[in-house]
C-alpha positions as CSV (number, residue, x, y, z in Angstrom):
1,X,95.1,89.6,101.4
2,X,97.3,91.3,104.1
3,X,99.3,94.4,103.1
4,X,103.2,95.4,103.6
5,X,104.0,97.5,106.6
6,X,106.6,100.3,105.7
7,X,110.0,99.7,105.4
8,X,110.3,102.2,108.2
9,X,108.9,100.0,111.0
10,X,110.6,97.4,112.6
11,X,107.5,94.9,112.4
12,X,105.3,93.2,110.3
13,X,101.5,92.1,109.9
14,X,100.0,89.1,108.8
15,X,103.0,89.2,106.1
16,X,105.8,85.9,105.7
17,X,106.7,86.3,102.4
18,X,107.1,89.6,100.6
19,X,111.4,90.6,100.8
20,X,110.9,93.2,103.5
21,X,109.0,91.6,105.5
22,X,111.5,89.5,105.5
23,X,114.0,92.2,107.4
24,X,111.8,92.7,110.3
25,X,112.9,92.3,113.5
26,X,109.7,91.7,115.3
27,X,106.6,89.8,113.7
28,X,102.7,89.8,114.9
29,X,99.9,87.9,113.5
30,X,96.3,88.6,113.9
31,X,94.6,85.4,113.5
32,X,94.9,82.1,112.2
33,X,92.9,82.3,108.7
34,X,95.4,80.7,106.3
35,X,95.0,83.7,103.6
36,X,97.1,86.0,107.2
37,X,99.6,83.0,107.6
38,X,100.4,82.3,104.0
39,X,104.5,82.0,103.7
40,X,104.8,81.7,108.0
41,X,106.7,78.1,107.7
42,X,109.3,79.4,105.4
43,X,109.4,82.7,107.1
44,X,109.7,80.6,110.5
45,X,112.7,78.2,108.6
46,X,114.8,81.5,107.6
47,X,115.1,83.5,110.8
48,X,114.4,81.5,113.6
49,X,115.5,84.0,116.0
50,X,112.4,86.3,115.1
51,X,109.6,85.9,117.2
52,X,106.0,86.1,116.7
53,X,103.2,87.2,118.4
54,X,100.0,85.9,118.5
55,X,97.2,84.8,120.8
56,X,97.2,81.5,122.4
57,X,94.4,80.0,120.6
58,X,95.9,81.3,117.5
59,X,99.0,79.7,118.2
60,X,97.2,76.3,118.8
61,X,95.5,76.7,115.4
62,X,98.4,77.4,113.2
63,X,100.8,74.7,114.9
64,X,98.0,72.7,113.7
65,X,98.0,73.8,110.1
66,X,101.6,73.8,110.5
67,X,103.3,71.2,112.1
68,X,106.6,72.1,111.4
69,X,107.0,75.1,113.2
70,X,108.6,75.3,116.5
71,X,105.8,76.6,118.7
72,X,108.9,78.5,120.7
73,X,108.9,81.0,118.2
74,X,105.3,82.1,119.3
75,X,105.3,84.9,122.2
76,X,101.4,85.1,123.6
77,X,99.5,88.2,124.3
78,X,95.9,88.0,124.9
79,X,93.2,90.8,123.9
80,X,93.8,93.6,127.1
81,X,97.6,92.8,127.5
82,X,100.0,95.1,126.8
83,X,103.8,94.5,125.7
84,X,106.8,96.4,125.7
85,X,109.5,95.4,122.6
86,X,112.9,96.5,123.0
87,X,113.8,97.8,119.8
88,X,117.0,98.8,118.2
89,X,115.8,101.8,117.2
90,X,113.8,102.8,120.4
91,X,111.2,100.7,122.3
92,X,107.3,100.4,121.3
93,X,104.1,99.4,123.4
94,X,102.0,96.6,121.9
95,X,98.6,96.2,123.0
96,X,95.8,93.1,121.5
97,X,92.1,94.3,121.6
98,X,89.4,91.7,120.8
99,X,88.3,92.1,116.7
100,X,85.1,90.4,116.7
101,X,85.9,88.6,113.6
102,X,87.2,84.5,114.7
103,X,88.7,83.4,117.5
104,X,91.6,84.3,118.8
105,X,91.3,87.3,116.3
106,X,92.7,90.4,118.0
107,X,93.8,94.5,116.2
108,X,96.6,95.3,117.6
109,X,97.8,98.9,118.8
110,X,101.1,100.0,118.2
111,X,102.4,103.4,120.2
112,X,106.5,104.5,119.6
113,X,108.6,107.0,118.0
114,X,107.3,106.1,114.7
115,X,103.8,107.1,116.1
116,X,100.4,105.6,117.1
117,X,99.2,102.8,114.5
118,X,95.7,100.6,114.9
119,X,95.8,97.5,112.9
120,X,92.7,96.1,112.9
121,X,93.8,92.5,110.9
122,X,90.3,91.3,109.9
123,X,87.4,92.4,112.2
124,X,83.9,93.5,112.9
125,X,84.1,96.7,114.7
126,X,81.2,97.0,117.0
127,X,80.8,99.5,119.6
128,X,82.5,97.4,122.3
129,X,85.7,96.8,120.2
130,X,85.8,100.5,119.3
131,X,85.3,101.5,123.0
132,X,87.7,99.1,124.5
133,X,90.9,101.3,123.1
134,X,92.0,103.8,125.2
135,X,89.8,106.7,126.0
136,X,92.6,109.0,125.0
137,X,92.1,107.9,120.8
138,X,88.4,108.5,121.4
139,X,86.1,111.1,120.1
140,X,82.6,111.8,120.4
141,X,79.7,113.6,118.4
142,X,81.6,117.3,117.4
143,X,84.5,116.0,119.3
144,X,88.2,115.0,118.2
145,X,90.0,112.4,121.0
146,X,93.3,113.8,122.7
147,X,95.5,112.1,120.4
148,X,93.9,111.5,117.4
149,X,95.6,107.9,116.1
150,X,98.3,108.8,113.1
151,X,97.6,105.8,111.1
152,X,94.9,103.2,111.3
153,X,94.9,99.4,108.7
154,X,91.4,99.2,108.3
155,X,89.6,95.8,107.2
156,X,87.7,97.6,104.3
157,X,86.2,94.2,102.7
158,X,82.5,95.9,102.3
159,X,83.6,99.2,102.0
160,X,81.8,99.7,98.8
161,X,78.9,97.7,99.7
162,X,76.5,100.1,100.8
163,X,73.3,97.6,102.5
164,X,73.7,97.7,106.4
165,X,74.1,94.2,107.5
166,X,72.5,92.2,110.8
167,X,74.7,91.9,113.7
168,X,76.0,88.4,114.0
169,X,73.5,88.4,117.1
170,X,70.9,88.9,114.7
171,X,72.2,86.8,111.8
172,X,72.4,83.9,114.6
173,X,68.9,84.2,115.9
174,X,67.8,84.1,111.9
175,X,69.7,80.6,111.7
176,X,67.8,79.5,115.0
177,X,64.0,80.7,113.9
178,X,64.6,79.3,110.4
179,X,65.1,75.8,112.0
180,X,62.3,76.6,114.0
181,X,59.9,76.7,110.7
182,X,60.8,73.4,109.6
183,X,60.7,71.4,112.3
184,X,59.9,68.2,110.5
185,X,62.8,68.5,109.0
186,X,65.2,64.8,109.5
187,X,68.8,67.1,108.8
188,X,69.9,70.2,109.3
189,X,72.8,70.8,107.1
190,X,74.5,74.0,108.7
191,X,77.5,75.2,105.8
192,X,79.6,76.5,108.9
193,X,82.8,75.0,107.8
194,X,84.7,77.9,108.2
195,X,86.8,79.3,111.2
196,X,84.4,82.1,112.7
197,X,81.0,80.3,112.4
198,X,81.7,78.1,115.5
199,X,79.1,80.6,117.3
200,X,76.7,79.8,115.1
201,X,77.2,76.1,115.9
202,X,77.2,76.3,119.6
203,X,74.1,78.5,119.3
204,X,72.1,76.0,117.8
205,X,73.5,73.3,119.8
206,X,72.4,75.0,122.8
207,X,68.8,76.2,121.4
208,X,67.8,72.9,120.4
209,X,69.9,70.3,122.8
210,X,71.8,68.4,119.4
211,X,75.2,68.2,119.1
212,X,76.7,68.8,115.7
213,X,78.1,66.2,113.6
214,X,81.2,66.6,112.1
215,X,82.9,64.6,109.9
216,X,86.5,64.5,111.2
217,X,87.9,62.8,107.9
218,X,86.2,65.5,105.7
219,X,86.8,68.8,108.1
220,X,89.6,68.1,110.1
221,X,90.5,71.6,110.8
222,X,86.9,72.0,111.5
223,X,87.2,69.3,113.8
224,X,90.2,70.9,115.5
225,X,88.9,74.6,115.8
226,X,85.7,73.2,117.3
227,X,87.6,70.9,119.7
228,X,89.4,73.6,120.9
229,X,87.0,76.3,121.1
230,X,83.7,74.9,121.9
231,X,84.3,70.4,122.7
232,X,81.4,70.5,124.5
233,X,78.8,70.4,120.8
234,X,80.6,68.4,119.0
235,X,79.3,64.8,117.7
236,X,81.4,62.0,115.4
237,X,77.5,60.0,115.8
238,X,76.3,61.0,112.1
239,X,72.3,59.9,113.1
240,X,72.8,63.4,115.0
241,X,69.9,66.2,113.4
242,X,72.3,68.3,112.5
243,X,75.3,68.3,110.2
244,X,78.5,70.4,109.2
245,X,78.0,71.0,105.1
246,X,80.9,72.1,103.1
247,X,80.0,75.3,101.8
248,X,82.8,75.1,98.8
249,X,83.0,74.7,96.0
250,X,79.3,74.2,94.1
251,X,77.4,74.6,97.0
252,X,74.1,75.1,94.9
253,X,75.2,71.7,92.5
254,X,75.8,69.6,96.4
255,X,72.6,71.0,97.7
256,X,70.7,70.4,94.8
257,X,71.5,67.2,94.7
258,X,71.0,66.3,98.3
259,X,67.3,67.6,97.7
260,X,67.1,65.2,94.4
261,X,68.0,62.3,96.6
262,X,65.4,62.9,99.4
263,X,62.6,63.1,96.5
264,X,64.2,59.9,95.0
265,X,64.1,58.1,98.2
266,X,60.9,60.0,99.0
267,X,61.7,61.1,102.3
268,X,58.7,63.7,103.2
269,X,59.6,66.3,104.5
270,X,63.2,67.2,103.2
271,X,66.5,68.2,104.5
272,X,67.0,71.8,105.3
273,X,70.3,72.9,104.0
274,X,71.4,76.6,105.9
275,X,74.3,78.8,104.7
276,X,75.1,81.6,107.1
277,X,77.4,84.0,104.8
278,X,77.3,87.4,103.5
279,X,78.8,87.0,99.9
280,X,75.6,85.6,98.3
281,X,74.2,88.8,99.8
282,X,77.3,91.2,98.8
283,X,78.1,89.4,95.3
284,X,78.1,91.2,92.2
285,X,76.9,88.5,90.1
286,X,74.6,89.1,87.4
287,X,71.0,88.2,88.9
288,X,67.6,89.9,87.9
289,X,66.0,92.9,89.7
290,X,63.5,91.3,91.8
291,X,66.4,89.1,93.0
292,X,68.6,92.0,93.6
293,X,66.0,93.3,95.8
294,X,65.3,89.9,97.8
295,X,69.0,89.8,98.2
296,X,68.6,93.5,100.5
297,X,66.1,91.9,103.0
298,X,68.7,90.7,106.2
299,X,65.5,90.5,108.5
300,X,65.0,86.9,108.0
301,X,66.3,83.7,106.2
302,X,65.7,83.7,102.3
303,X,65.7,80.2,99.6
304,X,67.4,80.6,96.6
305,X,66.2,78.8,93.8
306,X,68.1,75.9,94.9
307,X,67.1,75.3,98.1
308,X,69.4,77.1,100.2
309,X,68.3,79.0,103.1
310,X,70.5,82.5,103.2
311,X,70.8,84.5,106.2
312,X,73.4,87.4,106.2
313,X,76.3,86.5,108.8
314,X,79.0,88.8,108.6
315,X,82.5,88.5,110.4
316,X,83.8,91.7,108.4
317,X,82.2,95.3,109.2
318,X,79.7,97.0,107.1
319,X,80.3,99.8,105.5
320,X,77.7,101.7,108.4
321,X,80.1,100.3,111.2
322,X,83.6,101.4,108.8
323,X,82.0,104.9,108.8
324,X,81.0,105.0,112.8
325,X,84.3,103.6,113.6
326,X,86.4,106.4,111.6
327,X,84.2,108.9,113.1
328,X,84.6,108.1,117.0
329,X,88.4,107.4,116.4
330,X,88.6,110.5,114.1
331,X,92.4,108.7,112.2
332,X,94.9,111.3,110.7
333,X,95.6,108.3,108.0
334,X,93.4,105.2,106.7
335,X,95.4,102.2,105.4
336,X,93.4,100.4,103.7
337,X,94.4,96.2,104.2
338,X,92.2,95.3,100.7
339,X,93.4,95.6,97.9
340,X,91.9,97.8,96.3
341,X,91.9,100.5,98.1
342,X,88.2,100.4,99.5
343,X,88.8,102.9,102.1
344,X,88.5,105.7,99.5
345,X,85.0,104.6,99.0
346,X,84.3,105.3,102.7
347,X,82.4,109.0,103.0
348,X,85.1,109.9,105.9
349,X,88.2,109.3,104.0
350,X,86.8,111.8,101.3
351,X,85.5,114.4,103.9
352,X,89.0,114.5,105.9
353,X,91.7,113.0,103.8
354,X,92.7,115.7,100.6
355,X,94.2,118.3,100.1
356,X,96.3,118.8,102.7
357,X,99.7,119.0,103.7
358,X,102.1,116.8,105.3
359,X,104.9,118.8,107.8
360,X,108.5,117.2,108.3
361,X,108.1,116.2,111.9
362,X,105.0,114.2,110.4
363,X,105.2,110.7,111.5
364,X,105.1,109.7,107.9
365,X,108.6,109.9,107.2
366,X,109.5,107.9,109.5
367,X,107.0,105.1,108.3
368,X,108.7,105.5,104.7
369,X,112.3,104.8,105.9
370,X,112.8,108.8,105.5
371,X,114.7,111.5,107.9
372,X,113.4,114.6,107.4
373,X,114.9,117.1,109.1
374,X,115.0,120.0,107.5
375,X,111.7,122.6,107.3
376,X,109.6,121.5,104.9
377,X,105.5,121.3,104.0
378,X,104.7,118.5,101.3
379,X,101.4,119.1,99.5
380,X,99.7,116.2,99.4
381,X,97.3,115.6,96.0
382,X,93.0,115.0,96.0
383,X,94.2,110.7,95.2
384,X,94.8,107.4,97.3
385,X,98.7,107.8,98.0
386,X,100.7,104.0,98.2
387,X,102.6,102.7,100.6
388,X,105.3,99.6,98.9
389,X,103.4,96.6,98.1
390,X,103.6,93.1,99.5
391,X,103.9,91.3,96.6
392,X,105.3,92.8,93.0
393,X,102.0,93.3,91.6
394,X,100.5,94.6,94.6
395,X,99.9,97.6,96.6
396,X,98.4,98.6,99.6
397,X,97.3,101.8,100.5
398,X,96.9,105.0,102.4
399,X,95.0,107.6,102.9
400,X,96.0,111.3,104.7
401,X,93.5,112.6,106.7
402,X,95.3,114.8,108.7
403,X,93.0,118.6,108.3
404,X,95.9,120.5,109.7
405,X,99.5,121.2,109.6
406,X,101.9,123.3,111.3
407,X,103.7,125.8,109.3
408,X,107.6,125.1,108.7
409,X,110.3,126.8,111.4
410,X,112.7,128.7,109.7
411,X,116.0,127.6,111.1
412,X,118.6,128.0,108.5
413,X,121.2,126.7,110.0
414,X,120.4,123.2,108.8
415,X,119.2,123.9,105.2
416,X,122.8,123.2,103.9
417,X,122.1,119.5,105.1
418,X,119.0,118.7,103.1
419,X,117.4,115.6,104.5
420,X,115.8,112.5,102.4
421,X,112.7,114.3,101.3
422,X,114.4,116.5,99.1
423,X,116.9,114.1,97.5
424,X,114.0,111.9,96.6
425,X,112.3,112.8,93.5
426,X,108.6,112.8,93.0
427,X,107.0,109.8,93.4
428,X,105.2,108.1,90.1
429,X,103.5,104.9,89.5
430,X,106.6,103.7,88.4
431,X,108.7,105.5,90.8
432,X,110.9,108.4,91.3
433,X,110.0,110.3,87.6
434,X,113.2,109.6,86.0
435,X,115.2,109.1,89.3
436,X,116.7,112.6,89.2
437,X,119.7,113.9,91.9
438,X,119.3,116.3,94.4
439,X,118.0,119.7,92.8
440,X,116.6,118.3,89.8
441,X,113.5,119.4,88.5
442,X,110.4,117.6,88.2
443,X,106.7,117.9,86.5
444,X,105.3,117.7,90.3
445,X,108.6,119.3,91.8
446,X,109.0,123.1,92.6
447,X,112.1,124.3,93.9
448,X,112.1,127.8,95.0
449,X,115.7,129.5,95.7
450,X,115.4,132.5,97.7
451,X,118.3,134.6,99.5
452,X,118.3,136.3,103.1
453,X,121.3,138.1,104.4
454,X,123.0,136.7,101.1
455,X,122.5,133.3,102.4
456,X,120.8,130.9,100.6
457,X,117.5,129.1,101.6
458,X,115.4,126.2,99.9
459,X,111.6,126.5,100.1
460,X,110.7,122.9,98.8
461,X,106.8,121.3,98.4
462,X,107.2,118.1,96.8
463,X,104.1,116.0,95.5
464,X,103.9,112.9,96.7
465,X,101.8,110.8,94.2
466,X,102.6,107.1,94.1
467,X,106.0,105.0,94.9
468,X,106.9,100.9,93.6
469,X,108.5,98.5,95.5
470,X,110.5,97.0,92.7
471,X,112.3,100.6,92.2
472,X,112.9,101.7,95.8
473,X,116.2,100.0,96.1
474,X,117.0,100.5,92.9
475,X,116.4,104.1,92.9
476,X,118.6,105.3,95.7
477,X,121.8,103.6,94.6
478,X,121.2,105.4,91.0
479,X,121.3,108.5,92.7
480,X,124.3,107.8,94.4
481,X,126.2,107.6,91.2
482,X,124.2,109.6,89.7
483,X,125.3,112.5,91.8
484,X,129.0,111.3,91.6
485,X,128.9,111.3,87.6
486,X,126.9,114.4,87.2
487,X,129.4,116.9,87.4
488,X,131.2,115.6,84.7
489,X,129.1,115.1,82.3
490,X,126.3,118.4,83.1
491,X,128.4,120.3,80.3
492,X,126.9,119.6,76.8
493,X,128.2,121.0,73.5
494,X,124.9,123.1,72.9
495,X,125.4,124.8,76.2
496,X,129.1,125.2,77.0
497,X,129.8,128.7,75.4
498,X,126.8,129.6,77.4
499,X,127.9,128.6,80.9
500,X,132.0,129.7,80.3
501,X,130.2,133.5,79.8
502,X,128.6,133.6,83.3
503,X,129.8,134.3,86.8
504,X,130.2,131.2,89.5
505,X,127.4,131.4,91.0
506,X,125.3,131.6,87.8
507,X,127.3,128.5,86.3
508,X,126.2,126.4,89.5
509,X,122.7,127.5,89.0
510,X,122.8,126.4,85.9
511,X,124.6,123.3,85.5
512,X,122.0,122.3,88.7
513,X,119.3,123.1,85.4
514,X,120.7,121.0,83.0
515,X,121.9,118.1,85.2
516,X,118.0,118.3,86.1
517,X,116.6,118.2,82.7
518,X,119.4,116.1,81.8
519,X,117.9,113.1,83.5
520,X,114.3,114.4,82.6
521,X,114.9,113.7,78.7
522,X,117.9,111.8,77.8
523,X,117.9,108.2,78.6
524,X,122.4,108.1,78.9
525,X,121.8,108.7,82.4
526,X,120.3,104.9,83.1
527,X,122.9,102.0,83.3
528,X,121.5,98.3,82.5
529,X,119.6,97.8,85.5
530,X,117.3,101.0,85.0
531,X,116.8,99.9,81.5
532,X,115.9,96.3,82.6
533,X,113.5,97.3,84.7
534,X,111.7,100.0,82.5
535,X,111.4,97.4,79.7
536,X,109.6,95.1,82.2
537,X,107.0,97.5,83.2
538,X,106.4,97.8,79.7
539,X,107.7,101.6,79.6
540,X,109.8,103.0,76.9
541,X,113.1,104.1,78.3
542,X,113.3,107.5,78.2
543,X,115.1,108.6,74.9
544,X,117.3,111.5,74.5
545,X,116.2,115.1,73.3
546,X,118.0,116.5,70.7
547,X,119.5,120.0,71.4
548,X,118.6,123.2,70.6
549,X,122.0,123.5,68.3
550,X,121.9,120.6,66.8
551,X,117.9,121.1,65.5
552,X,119.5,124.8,64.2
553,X,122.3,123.2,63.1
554,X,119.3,120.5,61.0
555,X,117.2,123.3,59.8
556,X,120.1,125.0,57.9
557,X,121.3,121.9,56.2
558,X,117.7,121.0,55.0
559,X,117.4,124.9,54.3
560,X,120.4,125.1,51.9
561,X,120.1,121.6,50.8
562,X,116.3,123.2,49.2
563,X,118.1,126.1,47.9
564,X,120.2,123.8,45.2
565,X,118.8,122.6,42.0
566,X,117.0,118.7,41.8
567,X,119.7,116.7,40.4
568,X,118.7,114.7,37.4
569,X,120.0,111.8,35.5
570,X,122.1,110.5,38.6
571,X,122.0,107.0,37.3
572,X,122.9,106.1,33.8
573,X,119.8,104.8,32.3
């Protein structure tokens, strides 16, 4: 599932439907697997005026699976070709490199203000794809590249899957030598029904002189892929050797019983019945030891107990090629596109990516929609850090793997006019922690007021833990009225003799206190909408603490209540 790009950037990914996706100017999609184009016919109907990018033969396929979109709306850019999109907010270079996963499948490289940002859609990043981005984001062995890339999405499907996998070379010549060990076999029944396999396909076609026979009323965007990427193998003659097999759903019940009908029928010898996939290989199905082991031999085909022929044919990289890939292009942020955040299972995102800290002329900020102008160093915590997610229940992520940061300027004459970062709260799994105002004081929040030639200066490191979609908007409105309503009701009874005792300056120190732990404890600082939304996270809304005075005040009525004597006989018997 594709993630969410930050609000901060003017384009989106693979996304149609999420609401901010919806405000993007400028719209690029990867390939033409349906789960990447989910929500593009809607998003097509609402602002027509957008267009999207795409290769031509992606194009072609999704004006297939969607008729109803105007094919005007597509702008082409082939892998190599570079683009120049005049922004609003300052142009950006576009630039589609081949990503070895379908075709028309290209990562595209995004360089502008915001910074330098690799999406790699889906892929299978060998060394050619790697190597064919510029030589200025490449490293070698003990060597960074020039210009390291800020962020990179990462395709981190087998992140945690540990087995190296055959290339799809390899997996393709296993195919072809498995047919050549059966060659009495009547059909060949190849499960490469999905968009990506066609090399397999042509392949075999070529090897053995057949073409394939594909049902057009069964596969018909089979058919159409095929017709447009390799005409030349296909067959609609069914006596033809070999056959397209669905490979969903119950492929062991459908190959069982295509067996069972040979024996019935007593055709000697039987069909052979191929799936070229990795997720037989990669599932984490229960399945005894010695089949766990078979599973981890990708030199050569391997029969289930049903009579499927296996051979590992992967279009997503292994967790080998992840590692290699992160290594040459040395990233100063992973994003991981699964999600679950598999790029934290990768050994270079937990070498590179903790404990550091995050400057405010990062490029970060201005990913997050945030303007940080004013001299500050943000620690960033040893955990995966979250981007807003695509869908409400959803999140993608990142990871910060920048080792090094420059230390903050001291120019003073623009800490008056604190920037974003330091209005913004610390960020929770469910948000800003109780949406505070500027100055307020939070459990990963440290505010430091120093002086220097009697003028103040704010030191501020701010942990950035987790932020939610759902509150973003939210959020920033409450602390709008939040700030205009806090001056009036900062004063409580328990602390107003306190503050009319102190000096001006004292008071404003102060009142910034209990303003802070104001909306750290009492729960009269959310309207409706706050509430609402607490409630539906299954959170308590934060209730009020009682005050100091009033718990004093408590203690000496229960004390003197004690000190009279037990009434008896209140009630007449």
């Amino acid at each position: 599932m594709p993630v969410e790009m930050p609000r901060g950037l003017p384009f989106s990914v693979d996304t149609w439907a999420a609401p901010s996706s919806r405000r993007k100017r400028w719209r690029f999609l990867t390939h033409a697997h349906r789960d990447h184009s989910v929500g593009i016919a809607a998003a097509a109907a609402r602002s027509s005026r957008r267009p999207i990018y795409s290769t031509r033969l992606t194009k072609a396929l999704v004006l297939h699976h969607f008729p109803q979109l105007d094919g005007s709306l597509f702008v082409e850019i082939e892998a190599g070709q570079s683009l120049v999109v005049d922004d609003p907010d300052g142009p950006f270079a576009v630039t589609a490199f081949d990503a070895n996963h379908c075709p028309g499948a290209v990562m595209f490289l995004f360089e502008g203000a915001f910074g330098n940002i690799l999406h790699t859609g889906d892929c299978r990043l060998t060394p050619e794809c790697v190597l064919n981005l510029p030589n200025k984001y490449i490293g070698g062995k003990g060597k960074e590249p020039k210009c390291p890339l800020d962020f990179v999405y990462l395709d981190c499907t087998f992140g945690k899957y540990r087995q190296s996998m055959p290339s799809k070379h390899s997996a393709i010549q296993q195919v072809v030598n498995c047919i050549w060990k059966h060659p009495d076999a009547p059909v060949v029944y190849l499960t490469c029904d999905l968009l990506g396999q066609e090399e397999i396909l042509a392949a075999v076609s070529r090897t053995f002189g057949s073409k394939i026979y594909v049902d057009k009323a069964a596969h018909p965007e089979c058919f159409r892929s095929l017709a447009l990427t390799f005409p030349e193998i296909l067959s609609e003659d069914p006596s033809s050797r070999f056959h397209l097999f669905d490979a969903f759903p119950r492929l062991s019940e459908r190959a069982k019983a295509k067996l069972e009908e040979a024996r019935i029928s007593l055709q000697q010898p039987k069909p052979l019945i191929i799936r070229p996939s990795s997720q037989w290989y990669a599932c984490e199905e229960e399945c005894s030891l010695a089949e766990i082991k078979l599973r981890q031999r990708f030199d050569e085909a391997f029969r289930d107990e049903f009579g499927v022929w296996h051979v590992c044919y992967s279009m997503h990289s292994s967790r080998d090629e992840l590692e290699w890939a992160l290594q040459t292009l040395a990233p100063k942020r992973v994003v991981s596109t699964t999600p679950n955040c598999w790029a934290m299972e990768l050994d270079y995102v937990k070498r590179n990516c903790f404990g550091t800290k995050v400057a405010s002329e990062d490029p970060i900020w201005n990913l997050l929609g945030i303007n940080a102008r004013i001299p500050i160093d943000i620690d960033v915590p040893s955990e995966c850090t979250k981007f807003p997610p695509s869908l409400p229940e959803q999140a993608h992520n990142f990871v910060d793997c920048e080792g090094k940061s420059d230390k903050p300027s001291t120019n003073w004459s623009e800490v008056s006019d604190l920037s974003p970062p330091s209005k913004r709260s610390s960020l929770t799994l469910f948000g800003r922690a109780r949406i505070g105002f500027e100055g307020s004081i939070h459990l990963q929040e440290e505010k430091k007021i120093a002086s220097r030639n009697d003028e103040p200066s704010h030191i501020i490191s701010t942990t950035i833990q987790h932020t939610q979609y759902e509150l973003s908007r939210q959020e920033d409105r409450y602390t709008l009225e939040h700030c205009k309503e806090s001056n009036e009701e900062k004063i409580e009874e328990d602390i107003a003799e306190v503050v009319q005792t102190e000096s001006p300056v004292a008071k404003e120190a102060n009142n910034c206190k209990s303003n802070s732990f104001s909306s750290l404890g009492s729960s009269n600082n959310f309207n409706e909408r706050m509430r609402k939304l607490y409630r539906s996270k299954n959170v308590p809304v934060p209730r009020p603490l009682p005050s100091l005075m009033k718990l004093n005040a408590s203690r000496r009525a229960i004390g003197s209540f004690k000190d009279k004597p037990a009434c008896v006989g209140l009630y007449p018997p």
